[in-house]
Biotite code that builds the C-alpha atoms (Angstrom):
import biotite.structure as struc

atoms = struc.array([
    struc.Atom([0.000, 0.000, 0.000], chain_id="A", res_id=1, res_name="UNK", atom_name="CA", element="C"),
    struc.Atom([2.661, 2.140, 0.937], chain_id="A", res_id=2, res_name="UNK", atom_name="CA", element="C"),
    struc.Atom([4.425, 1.734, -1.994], chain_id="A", res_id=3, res_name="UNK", atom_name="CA", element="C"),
    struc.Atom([1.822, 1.921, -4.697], chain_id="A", res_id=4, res_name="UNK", atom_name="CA", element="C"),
    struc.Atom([-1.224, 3.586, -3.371], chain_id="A", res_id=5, res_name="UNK", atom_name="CA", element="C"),
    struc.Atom([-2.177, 6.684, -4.383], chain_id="A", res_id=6, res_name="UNK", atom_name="CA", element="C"),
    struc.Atom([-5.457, 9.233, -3.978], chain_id="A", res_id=7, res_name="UNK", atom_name="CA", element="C"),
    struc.Atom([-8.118, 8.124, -6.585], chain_id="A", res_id=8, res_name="UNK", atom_name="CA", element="C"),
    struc.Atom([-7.127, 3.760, -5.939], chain_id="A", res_id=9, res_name="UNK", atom_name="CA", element="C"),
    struc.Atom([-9.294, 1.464, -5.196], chain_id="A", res_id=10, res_name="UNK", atom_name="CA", element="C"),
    struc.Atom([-7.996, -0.934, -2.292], chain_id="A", res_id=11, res_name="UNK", atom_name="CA", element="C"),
    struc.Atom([-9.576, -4.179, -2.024], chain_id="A", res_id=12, res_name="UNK", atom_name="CA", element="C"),
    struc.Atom([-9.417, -5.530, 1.167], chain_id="A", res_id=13, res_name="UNK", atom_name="CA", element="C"),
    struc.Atom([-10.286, -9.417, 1.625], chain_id="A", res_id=14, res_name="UNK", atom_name="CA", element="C"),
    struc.Atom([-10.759, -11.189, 4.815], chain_id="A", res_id=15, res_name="UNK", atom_name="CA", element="C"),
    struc.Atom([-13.204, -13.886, 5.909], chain_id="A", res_id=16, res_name="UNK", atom_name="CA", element="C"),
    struc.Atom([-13.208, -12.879, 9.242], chain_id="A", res_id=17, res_name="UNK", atom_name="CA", element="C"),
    struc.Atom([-12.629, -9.074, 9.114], chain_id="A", res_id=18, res_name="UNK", atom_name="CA", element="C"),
    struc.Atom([-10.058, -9.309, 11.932], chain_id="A", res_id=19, res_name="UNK", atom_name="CA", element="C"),
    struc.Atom([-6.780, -9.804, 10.236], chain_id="A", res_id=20, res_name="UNK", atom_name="CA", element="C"),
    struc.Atom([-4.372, -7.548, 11.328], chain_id="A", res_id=21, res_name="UNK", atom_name="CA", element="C"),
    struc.Atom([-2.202, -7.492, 8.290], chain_id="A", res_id=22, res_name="UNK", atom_name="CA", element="C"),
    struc.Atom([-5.502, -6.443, 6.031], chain_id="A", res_id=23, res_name="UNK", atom_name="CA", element="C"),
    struc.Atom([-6.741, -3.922, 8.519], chain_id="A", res_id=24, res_name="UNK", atom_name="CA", element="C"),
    struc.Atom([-3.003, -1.936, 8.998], chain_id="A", res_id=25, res_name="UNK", atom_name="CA", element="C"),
    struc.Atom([-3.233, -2.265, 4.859], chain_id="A", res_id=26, res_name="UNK", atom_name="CA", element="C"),
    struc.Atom([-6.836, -0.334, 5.070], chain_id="A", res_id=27, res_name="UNK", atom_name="CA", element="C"),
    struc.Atom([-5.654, 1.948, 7.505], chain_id="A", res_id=28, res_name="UNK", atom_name="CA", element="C"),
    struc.Atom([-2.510, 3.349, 4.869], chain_id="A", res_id=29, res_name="UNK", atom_name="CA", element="C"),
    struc.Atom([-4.957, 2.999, 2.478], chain_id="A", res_id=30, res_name="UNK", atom_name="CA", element="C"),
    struc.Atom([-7.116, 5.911, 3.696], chain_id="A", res_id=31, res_name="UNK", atom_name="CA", element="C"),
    struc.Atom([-4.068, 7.718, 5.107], chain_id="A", res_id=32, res_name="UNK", atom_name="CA", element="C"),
    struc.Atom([-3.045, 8.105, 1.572], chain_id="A", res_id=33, res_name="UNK", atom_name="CA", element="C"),
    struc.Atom([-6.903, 8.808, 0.270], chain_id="A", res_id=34, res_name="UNK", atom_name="CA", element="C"),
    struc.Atom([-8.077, 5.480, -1.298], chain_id="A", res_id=35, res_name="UNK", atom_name="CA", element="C"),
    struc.Atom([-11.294, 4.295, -1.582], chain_id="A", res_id=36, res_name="UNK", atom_name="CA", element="C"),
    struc.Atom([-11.570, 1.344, 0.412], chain_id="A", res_id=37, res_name="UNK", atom_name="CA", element="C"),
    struc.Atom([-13.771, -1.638, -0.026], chain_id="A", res_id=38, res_name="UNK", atom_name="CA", element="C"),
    struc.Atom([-13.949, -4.673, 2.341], chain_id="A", res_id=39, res_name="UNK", atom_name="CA", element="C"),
    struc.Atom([-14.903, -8.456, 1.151], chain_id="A", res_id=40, res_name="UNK", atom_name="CA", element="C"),
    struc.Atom([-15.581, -9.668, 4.559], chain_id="A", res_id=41, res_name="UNK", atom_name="CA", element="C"),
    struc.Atom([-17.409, -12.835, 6.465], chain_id="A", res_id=42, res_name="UNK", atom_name="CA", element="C"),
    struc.Atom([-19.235, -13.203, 9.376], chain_id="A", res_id=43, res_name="UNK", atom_name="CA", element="C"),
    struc.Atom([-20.458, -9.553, 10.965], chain_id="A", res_id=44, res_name="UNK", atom_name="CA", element="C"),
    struc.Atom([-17.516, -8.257, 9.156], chain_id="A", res_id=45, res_name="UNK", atom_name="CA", element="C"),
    struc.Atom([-15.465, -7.642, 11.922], chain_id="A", res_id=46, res_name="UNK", atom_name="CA", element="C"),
    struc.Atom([-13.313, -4.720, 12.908], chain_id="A", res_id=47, res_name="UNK", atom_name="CA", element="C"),
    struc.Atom([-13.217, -4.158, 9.295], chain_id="A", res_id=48, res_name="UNK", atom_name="CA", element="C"),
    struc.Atom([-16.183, -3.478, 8.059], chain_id="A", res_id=49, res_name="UNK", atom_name="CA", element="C"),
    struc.Atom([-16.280, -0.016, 10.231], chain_id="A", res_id=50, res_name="UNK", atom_name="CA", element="C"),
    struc.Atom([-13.185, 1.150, 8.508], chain_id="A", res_id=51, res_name="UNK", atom_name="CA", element="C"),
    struc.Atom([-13.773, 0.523, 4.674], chain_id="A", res_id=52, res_name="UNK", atom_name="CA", element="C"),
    struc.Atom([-15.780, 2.789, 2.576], chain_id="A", res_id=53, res_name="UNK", atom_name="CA", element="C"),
    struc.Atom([-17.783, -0.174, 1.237], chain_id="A", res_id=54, res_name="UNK", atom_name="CA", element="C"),
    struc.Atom([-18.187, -3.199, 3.463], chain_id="A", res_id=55, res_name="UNK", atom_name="CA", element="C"),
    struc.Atom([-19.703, -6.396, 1.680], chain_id="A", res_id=56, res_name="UNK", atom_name="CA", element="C"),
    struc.Atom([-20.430, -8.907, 3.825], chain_id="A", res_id=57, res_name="UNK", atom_name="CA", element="C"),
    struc.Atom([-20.927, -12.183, 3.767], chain_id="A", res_id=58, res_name="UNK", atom_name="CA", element="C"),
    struc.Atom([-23.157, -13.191, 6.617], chain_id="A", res_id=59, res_name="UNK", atom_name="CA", element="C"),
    struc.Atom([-22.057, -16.578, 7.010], chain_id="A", res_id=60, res_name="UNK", atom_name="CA", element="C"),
    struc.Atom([-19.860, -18.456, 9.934], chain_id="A", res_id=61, res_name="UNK", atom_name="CA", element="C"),
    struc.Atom([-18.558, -20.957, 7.599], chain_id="A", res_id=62, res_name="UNK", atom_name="CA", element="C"),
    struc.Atom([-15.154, -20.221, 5.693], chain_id="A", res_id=63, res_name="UNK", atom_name="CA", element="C"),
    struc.Atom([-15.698, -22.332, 2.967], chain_id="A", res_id=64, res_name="UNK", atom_name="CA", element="C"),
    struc.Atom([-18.971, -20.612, 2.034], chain_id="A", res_id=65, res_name="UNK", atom_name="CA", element="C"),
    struc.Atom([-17.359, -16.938, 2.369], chain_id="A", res_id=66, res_name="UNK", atom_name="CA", element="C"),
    struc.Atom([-14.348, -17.601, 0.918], chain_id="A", res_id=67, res_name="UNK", atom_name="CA", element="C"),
    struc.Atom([-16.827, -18.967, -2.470], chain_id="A", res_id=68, res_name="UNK", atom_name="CA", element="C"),
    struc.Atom([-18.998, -15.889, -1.757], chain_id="A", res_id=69, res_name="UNK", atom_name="CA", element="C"),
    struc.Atom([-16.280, -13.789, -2.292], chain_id="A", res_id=70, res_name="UNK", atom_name="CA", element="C"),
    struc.Atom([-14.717, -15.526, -5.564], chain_id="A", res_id=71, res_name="UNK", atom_name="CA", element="C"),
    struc.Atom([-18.225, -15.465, -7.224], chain_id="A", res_id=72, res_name="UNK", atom_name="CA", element="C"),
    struc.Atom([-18.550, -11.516, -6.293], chain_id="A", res_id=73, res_name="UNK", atom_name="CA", element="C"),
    struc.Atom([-14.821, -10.947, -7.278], chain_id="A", res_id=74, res_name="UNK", atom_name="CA", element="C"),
    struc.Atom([-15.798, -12.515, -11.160], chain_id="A", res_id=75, res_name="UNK", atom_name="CA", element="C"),
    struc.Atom([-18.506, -10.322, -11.331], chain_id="A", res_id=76, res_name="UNK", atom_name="CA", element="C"),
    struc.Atom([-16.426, -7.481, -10.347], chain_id="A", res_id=77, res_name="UNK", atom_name="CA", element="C"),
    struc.Atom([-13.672, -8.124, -12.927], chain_id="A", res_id=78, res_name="UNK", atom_name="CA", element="C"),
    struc.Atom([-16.177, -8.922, -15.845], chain_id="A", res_id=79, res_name="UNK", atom_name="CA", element="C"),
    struc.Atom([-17.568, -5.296, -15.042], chain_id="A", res_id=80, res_name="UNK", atom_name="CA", element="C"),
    struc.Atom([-14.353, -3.600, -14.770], chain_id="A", res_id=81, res_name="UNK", atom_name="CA", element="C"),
    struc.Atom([-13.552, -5.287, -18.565], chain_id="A", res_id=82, res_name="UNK", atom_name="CA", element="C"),
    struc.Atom([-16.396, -4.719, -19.806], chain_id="A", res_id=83, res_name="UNK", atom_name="CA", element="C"),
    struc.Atom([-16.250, -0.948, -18.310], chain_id="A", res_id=84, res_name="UNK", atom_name="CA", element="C"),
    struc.Atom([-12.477, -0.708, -20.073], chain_id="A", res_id=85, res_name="UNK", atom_name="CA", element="C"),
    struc.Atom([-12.890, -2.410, -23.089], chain_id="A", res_id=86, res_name="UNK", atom_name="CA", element="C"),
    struc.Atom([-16.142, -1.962, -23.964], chain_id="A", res_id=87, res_name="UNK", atom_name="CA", element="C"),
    struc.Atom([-15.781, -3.175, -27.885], chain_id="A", res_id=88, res_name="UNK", atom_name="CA", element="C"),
    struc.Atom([-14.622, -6.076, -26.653], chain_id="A", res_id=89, res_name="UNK", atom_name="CA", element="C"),
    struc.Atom([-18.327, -6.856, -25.355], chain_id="A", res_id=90, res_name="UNK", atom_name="CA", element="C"),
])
């Protein structure tokens, strides 16, 4: 983040449990630095989901079903930022 981030990104922030100190320090220099943070999160979304811009949660206790959740979502969300880019393409 630190490196690379800059005001106008777009973090994505990914944890099933929305506790994961690693992801939440990431969100944290992430708005320091003026990103727009979204959360993929599980459970009640944790500590996280109060600190991103957009939390999307996936109200689930089971890992497995989250973690799918959040692959299924993350498709969709490439397929739009492709077809958003290269829209000739569609």
């Amino acid at each position: 983040m630190e490196a690379h981030g800059q005001t106008g990104d777009v973090a994505l922030a990914i944890s099933t449990s929305g506790q994961s100190p690693n992801v939440l320090e990431a969100v944290r220099v992430a708005r320091e630095r003026g990103l727009v943070t979204i959360g993929l999160l599980g459970r009640d979304g944790g500590k996280l989901a109060g600190r991103v811009d957009v939390p999307v949660v996936v109200a689930s206790e089971v890992t497995a079903r989250i973690q799918e959740t959040h692959i299924a979502i993350l498709h969709v969300l490439c397929e739009r930022i492709d077809e958003a880019l290269f829209p000739e393409k569609g």
